[in-house]
N, C-alpha and C positions, 0 to 999 in steps of 0.2 A: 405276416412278415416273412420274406425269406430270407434262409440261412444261406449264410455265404457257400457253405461247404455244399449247398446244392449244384452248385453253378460250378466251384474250383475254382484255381486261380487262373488259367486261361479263358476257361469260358467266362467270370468274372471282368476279364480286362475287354475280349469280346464285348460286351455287352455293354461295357460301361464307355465305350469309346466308341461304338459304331453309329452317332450320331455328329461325329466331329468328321469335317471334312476340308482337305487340305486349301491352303489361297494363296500361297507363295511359292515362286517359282522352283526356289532355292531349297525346297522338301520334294527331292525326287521321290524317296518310299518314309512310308511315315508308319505308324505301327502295326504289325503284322508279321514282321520279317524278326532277325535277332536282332539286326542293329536298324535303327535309322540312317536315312542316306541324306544327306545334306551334299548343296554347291555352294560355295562362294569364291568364286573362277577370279574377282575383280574388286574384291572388300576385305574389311579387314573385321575377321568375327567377334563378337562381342559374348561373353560368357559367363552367368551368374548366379549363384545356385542361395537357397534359405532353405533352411528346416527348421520348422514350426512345429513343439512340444508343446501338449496338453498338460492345461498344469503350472507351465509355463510364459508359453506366446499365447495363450487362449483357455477358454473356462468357457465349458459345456453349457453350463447352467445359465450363461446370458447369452452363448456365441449360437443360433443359427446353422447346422451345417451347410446348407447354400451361402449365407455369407462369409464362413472359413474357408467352400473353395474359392471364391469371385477373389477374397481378398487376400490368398496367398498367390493367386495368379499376379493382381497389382503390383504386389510387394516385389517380383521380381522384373515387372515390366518399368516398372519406376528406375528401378538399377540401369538398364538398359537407355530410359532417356537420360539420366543422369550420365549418358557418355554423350551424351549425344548421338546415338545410335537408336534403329529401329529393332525391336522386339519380332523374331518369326518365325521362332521353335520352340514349346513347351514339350519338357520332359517330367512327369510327375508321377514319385513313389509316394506310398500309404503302408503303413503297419497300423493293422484292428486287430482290435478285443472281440471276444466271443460276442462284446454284448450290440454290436453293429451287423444288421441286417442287409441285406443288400438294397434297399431300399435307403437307407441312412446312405451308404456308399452314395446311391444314384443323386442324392441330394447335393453332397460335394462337390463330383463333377458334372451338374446343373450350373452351379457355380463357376466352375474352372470353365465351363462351356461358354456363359455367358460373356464371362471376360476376355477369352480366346475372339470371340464375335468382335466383340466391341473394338477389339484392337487387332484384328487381324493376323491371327497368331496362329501357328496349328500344332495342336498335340501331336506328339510323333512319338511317342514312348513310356513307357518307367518299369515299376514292379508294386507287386504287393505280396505282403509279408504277415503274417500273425505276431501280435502283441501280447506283451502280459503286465505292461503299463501301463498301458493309454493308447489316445490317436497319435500319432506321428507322420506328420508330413512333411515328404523333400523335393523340393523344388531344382529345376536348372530351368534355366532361359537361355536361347542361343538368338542372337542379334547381329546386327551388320552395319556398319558407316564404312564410307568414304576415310581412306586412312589418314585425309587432309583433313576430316570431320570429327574424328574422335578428340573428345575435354578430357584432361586430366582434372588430378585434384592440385597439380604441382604446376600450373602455368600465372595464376595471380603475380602482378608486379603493384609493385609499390605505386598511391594515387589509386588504383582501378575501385572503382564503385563496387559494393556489396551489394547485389540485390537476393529479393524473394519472392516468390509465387505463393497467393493465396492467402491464406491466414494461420495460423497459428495456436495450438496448445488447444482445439475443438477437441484433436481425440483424445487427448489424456482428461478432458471434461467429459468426456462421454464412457471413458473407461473407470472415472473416480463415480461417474451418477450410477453405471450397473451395478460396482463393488460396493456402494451405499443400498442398493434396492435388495443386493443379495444379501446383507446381512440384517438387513429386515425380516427375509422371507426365509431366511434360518432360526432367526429367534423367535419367530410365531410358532406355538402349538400345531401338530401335525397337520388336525383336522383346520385349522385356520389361514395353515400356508397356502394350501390348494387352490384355496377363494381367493387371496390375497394377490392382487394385481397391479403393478406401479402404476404412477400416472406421470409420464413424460411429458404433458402436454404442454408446447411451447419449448421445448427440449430435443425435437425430432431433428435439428440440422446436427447438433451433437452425437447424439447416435449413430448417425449415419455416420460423420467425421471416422467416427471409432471402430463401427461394423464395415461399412463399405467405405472402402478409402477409393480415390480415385487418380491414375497416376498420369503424371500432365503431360501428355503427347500434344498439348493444346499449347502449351509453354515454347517447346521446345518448337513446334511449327510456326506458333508468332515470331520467334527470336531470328529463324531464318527468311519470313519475310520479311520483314524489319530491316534483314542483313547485318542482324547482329550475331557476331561470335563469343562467346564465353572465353574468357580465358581460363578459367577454372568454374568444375559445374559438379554437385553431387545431391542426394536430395535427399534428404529431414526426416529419416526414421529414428533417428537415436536420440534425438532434442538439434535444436538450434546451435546452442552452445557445444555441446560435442564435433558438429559438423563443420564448424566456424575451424573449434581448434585444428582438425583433420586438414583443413585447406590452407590456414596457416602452420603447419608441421611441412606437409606436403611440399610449399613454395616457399616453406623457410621466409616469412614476413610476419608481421605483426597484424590488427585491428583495429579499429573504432567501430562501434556498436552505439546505434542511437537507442534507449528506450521507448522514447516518445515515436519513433517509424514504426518499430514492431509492427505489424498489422495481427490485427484482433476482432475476431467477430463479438458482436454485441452480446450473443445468448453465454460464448466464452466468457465476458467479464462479468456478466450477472450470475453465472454459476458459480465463479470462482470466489466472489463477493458472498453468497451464500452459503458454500462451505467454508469459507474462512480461510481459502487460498488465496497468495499472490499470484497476482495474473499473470505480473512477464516472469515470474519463477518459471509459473507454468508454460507457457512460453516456450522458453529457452530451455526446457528441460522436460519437457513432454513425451515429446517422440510421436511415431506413429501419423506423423501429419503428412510423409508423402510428396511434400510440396517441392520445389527445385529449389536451392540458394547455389548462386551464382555471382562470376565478378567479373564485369565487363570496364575496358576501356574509360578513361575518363572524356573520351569523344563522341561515349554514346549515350552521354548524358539522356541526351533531350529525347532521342531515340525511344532508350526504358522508362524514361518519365511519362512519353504519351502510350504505352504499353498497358492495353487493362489488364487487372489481377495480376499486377506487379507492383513490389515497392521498393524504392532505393532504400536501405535502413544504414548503411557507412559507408565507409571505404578501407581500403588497406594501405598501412604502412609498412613501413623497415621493422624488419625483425627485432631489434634492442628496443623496441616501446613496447613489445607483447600485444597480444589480444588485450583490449580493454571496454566496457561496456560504461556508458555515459548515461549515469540517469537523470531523470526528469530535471532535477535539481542542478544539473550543471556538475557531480561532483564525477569521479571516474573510478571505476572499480574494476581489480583485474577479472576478466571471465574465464568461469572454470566450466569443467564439464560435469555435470549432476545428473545427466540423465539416464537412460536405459542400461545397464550394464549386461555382458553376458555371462558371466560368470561372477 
């Protein structure tokens, strides 16, 4: 293993970046220089930064570090469609511990690399720093739409359909199956943890929900074929219900929320059924699923209806009826927000 300090922190960033090469026009100088150089002569730029604590947003002992970097790259390309905008400059700092090799390093951005590929983004910057608490990753993402293209979260009008991308409550099932596997393989005897190997099997689309999340540029490119506009667009990291509330604050209206739309994948409610969770709790209060909820026109009905991997799940009212979620049963309950918190 090599030690960081062989390398230092430029020859570090060297090394760890000199595989990554630019795809958009709009990255005249990318890293090398002090600052990156960006154009956007005719757009309107898009900008959104996360940081991700060890500890906190992640745990060592199940997280992968290729998939901490793929999936903190995600986490801010999701931001980006969720304006409806295109993701196409990453900026990514790191603080490590003594006990990260350069090798570990090269793992992360294998990561960051691969998602950069995927979605056509170029590293253009950051820093790295020494730690004496953990990993610590920070993110910015620089993006770009048409100033006629960017959603708020404040354009929903009363009637407009709720929809959503995808399915629902996989990651926080695939985050509840590691934190059962890890407290297994702490309460085994030394010599017995080592041997001691979960068995996922039939479990692998959840994992992945959780480890590799994937952010819907697919979404967002169906809806402008389609010729559908969002009037309000943001997308499901914090649970359903958080992000529900945020668009109703936002455009100052109210809810309806069907239980029965929810979309749910199968291995979701057999897991949830297994550990002795409710499923649209989990749901609505999961987070980490990445997926777009969105509230289009009541004209584009039929539009988002034949849209795959969408589901209408309500519509919005006037603000004096509040958010309210309808369950199976026909009765109404107001919806609150349970899920991720940051503080």
């Amino acid at each position: 293993m090599t030690q960081i300090s062989e390398l230092g922190e430029f020859g570090l960033i060297h090394h760890l970046t000199d595989k990554f090469e630019n795809k958009n026009a709009s990255t005249i100088k990318g890293v090398g220089d002090d600052c990156a150089v960006l154009s956007y002569p005719d757009k309107q730029v898009l900008v959104t930064s996360d940081m991700l604590m060890e500890g906190i947003h992640f745990d060592l002992v199940y997280t992968p570090l290729k998939h901490l970097g793929y999936k903190a790259a995600q986490v801010n390309f999701s931001d980006v469609y969720a304006m409806n905008g295109t993701p196409r400059q990453l900026v990514v700092s790191l603080a490590l511990g003594r006990r990260f090799s350069v090798e570990n390093v090269e793992e992360i951005y294998e990561g960051l690399r691969l998602a950069c590929e995927r979605h056509q983004v170029d590293l253009v910057g950051g820093d790295t720093c020494s730690s004496v608490t953990g990993l610590a990753l920070s993110l910015t993402c620089i993006g770009e739409a048409p100033a006629d293209d960017v959603i708020y979260r404040s354009g929903a009008k009363e009637n407009d359909l709720i929809c959503v991308s995808g399915n629902l409550g996989a990651a926080y099932m695939g985050l509840q199956l590691m934190e059962r596997e890890k407290r297994v393989f702490e309460s085994r005897p030394a010599q017995d943890a080592e041997a001691a190997q979960p068995d996922f099997a039939g479990r692998e689309y959840l994992l992945e929900r959780f480890l590799k999340p994937e952010a819907r540029r697919d979404i967002v490119e169906r809806l402008r074929a389609a010729g559908v506009r969002p009037t309000a667009m943001m997308d499901v990291s914090d649970g359903l219900s958080s992000e529900l509330l945020h668009i109703c604050r936002a455009s100052h209206c109210g809810c309806r929320v069907y239980e029965e739309r929810i979309p749910l994948d199968y291995q979701t409610a057999v897991t949830a059924e297994e550990l002795n969770l409710n499923v649209t709790t989990c749901a609505l209060n999961g987070g980490e699923d990445y997926e777009l909820l969105f509230t289009v026109p009541l004209t584009d009905h039929e539009k988002v209806e034949q849209m795959e991997d969408v589901a209408v799940i309500g519509a919005i009212t006037r603000e004096a009826l509040g958010p309210q979620l309808v369950a199976r049963d026909g009765q109404e309950f107001e919806l609150k927000a349970q899920g991720f918190k940051a503080f």
